[in-house]
TIVO-999018 format. One record per residue (C-alpha): residue in one letter; x, y, z. Coordinates in steps of 0.25 Angstrom, whole numbers, padded with zeros to 4 digits, always signed. Layout:
% residues N
aXYZ/...
END
This chain:
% residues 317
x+0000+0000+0000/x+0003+0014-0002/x+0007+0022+0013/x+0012+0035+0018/x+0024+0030+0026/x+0034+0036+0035/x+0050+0034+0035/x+0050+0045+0048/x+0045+0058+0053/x+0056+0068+0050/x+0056+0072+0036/x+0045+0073+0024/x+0052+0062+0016/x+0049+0051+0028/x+0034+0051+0021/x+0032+0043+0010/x+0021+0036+0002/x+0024+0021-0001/x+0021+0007-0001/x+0018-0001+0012/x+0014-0013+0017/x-0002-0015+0019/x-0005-0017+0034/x-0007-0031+0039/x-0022-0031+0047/x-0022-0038+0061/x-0033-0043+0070/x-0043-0033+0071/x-0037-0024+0060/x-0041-0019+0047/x-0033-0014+0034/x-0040+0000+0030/x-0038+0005+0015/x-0035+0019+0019/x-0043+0029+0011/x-0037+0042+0018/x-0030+0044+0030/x-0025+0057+0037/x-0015+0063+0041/x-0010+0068+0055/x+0002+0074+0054/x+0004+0073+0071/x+0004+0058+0068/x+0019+0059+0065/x+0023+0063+0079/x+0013+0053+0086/x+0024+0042+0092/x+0015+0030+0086/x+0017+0034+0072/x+0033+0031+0075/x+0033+0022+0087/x+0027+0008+0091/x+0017+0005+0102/x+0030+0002+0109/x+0037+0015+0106/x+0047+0009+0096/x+0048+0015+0083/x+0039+0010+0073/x+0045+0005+0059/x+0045+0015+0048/x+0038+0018+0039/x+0025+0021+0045/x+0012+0026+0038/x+0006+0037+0046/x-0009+0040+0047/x-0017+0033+0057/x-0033+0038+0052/x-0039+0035+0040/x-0051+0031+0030/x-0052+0019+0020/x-0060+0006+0020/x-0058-0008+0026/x-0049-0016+0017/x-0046-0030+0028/x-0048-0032+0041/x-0041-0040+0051/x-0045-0053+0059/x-0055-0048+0071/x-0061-0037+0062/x-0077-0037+0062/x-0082-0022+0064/x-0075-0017+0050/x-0074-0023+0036/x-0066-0022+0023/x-0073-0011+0015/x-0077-0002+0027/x-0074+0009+0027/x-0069+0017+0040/x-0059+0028+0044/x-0051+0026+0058/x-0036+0026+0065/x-0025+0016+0066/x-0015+0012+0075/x-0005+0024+0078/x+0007+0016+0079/x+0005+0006+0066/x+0007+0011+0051/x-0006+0022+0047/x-0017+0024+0036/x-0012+0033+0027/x-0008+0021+0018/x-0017+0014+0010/x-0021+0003+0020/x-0019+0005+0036/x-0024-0005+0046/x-0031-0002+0058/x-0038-0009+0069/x-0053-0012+0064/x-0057-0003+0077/x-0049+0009+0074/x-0058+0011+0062/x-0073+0015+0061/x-0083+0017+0048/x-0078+0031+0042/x-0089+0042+0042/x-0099+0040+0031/x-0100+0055+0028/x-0084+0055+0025/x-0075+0051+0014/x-0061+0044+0017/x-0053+0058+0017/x-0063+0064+0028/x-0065+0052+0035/x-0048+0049+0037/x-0047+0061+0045/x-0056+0058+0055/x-0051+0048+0065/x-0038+0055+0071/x-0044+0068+0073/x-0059+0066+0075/x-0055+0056+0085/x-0044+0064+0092/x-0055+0075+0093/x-0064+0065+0099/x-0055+0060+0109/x-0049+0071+0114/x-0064+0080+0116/x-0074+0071+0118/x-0065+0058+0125/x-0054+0066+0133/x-0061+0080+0133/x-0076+0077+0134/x-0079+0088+0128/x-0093+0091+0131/x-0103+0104+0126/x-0100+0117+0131/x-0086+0114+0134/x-0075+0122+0126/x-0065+0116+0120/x-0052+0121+0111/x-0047+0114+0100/x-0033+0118+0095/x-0031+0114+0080/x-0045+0114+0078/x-0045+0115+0062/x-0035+0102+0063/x-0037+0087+0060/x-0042+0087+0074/x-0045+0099+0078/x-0057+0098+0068/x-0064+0086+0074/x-0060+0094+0087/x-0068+0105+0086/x-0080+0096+0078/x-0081+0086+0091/x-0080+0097+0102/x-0093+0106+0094/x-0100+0093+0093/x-0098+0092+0108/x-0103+0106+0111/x-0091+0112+0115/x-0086+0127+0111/x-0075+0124+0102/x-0065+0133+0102/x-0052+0129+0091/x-0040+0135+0089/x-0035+0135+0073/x-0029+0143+0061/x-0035+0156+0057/x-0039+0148+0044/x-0046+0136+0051/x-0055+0144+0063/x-0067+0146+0053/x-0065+0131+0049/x-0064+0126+0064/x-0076+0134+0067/x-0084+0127+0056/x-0081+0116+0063/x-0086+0119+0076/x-0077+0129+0082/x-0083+0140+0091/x-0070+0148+0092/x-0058+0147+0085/x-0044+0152+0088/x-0033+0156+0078/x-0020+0150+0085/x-0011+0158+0078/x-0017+0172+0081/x-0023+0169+0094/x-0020+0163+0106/x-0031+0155+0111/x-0027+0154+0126/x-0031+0170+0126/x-0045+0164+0118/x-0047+0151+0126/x-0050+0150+0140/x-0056+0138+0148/x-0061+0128+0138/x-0065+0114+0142/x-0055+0107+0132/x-0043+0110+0123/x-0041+0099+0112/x-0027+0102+0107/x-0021+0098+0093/x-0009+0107+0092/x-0001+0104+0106/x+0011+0113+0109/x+0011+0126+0114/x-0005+0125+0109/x-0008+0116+0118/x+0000+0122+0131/x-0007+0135+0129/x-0019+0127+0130/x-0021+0122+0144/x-0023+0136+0150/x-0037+0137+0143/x-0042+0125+0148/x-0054+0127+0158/x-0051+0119+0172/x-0053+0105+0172/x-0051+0107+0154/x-0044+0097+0144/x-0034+0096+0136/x-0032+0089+0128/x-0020+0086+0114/x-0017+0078+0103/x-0003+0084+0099/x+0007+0075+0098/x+0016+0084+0105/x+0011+0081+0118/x+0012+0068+0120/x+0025+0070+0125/x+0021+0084+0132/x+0030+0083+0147/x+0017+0088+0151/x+0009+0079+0157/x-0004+0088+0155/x-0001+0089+0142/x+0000+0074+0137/x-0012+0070+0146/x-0019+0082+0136/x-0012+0072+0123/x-0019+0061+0118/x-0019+0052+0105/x-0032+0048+0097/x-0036+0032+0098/x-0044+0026+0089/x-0060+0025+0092/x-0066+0018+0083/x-0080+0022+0091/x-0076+0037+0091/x-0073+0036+0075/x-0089+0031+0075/x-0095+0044+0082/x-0085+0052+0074/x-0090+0047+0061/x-0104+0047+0066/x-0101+0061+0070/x-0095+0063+0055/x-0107+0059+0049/x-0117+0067+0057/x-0108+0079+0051/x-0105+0082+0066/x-0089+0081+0062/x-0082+0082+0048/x-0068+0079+0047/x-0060+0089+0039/x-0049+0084+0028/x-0038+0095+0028/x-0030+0087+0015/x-0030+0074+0007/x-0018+0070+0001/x-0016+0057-0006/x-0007+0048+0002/x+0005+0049-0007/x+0006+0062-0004/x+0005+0059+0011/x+0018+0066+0017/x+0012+0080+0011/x+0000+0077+0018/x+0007+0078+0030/x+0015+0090+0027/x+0000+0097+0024/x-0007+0105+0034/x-0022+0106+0031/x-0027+0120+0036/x-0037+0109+0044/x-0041+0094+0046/x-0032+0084+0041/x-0026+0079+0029/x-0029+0066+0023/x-0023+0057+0014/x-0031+0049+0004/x-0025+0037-0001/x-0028+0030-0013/x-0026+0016-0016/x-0015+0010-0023/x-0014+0001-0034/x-0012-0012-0032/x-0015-0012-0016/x-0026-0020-0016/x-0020-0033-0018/x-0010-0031-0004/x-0021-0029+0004/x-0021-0039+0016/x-0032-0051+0015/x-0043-0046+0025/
END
């Protein structure tokens, strides 16, 4: 098959676009022919992309990208609740190879039916974000009507599903973004926005319920003097999981996989309550420009496109 792999993570010529082996399924796996997969561009500071489970270092090359769209091609022994031919959206395993390859395997439970209302490019950025933004608001934060609660980052890949999931919780939504994206943000549910660059948004901000943080840094120190008593906190910068602090990596966490939460999610999808937003598509050939491209907002994607010939290596179901 046809992959984005990775030699390293120092300089741009360590991505390139080659042949690699099609992944062996397990028990209770299932081989996905990936229609799109996005891109997150953090994932190559994240320690499972480069390390084991064990903390040795992983053999290289690597394909990145652990969320995705496509259709069931095999599934593993144990597999009941998926099909060949289904067609579903969903995450795999951090520390194996990723999806932005022309097959991916995953476990059959880290994948769920893909929202009906969306194609393959809309739905493949869904699960990283939309179900970081549900984790960290509903499950950690319990964000609750009438509370208020700041995004920062609120026009990016998670920042939108952010300021989406907090609106439909009844909270003010109050985002911090470019001058070019406040309007946008606002659209999506926003009740104030803030231009970072101009403004400073601890002489805005005072006493909300809940910061939901996707910038870290000196961002994300400013921003636990406008927490109310008794507030959250909460980060998903890479940067601060190894933060001295120990305020500050309790406030860090890392999306799981839940294929339940993907469910409501793409129920909510369908109900138009929440719409992704695709910043760029690139083809996957041209994979290591889509991770030098910065979308204005949302998240870039890379559609991938069968190869001749593939077919007959796939794996025996």
């Amino acid at each position: 098959m046809n992959a984005l792999r990775l030699r390293g993570r120092r300089n741009p010529e360590d991505f390139f676009y080659g042949q690699a082996p099609i992944p062996q399924i397990g028990d209770g796996e299932v081989l996905v022919r990936v229609h799109a997969a996005a891109v997150t561009p953090t994932e190559l500071a994240w320690a499972p992309t480069w390390t084991t489970r064990s903390g040795a270092a992983r053999t290289l090359p690597i394909i990145p990208g652990h969320e995705f769209s496509g259709e069931i091609h095999a599934v593993g022994p144990g597999v009941t609740d998926v099909a060949a031919g289904d067609a579903v959206f969903g995450l795999n395993d951090w520390f194996r190879d990723g999806a932005q390859a022309e097959y991916c395997v995953t476990r059959a439970a880290d994948v769920a039916p893909k929202p009906r209302s969306l194609d393959d490019v809309e739905a493949a950025v869904v699960p990283i974000s939309a179900l970081t933004a549900w984790q960290g608001l509903i499950d950690r934060a319990c964000v609750a009507a009438g509370q208020r609660v700041l995004i920062h980052g609120a026009s990016g890949g998670v920042g939108v599903f952010a300021v989406q999931l907090a609106h439909w919780r009844g909270a003010r939504v109050i985002g911090t973004a470019a001058a070019s994206n406040l309007d946008f943000a606002r659209r999506l549910g926003a009740d104030e926005m803030i231009d970072y660059r101009t403004q400073h948004f601890e002489e805005i901000v005072r006493t909300v319920d809940v910061v939901f943080d996707t910038v870290g840094g000196e961002t994300l120190a400013r921003s636990w003097n406008v927490l109310k008593p008794g507030g959250t906190l909460i980060t998903i910068a890479a940067s601060e999981e190894a933060n001295r602090a120990q305020h500050a990596r309790d406030a860090f966490f890392i999306v799981e996989s839940n294929r339940r939460q993907l469910k409501e999610i793409a129920r909510l999808i369908d109900a138009g309550t929440l719409r992704p937003v695709v910043g760029s598509v690139f083809p996957l050939a041209r994979a290591s420009e889509a991770y030098a491209f910065k979308p204005a907002h949302g998240k870039t994607v890379l559609q991938v496109e069968k190869s001749a010939g593939a077919a007959s290596t796939h794996p025996a179901s």
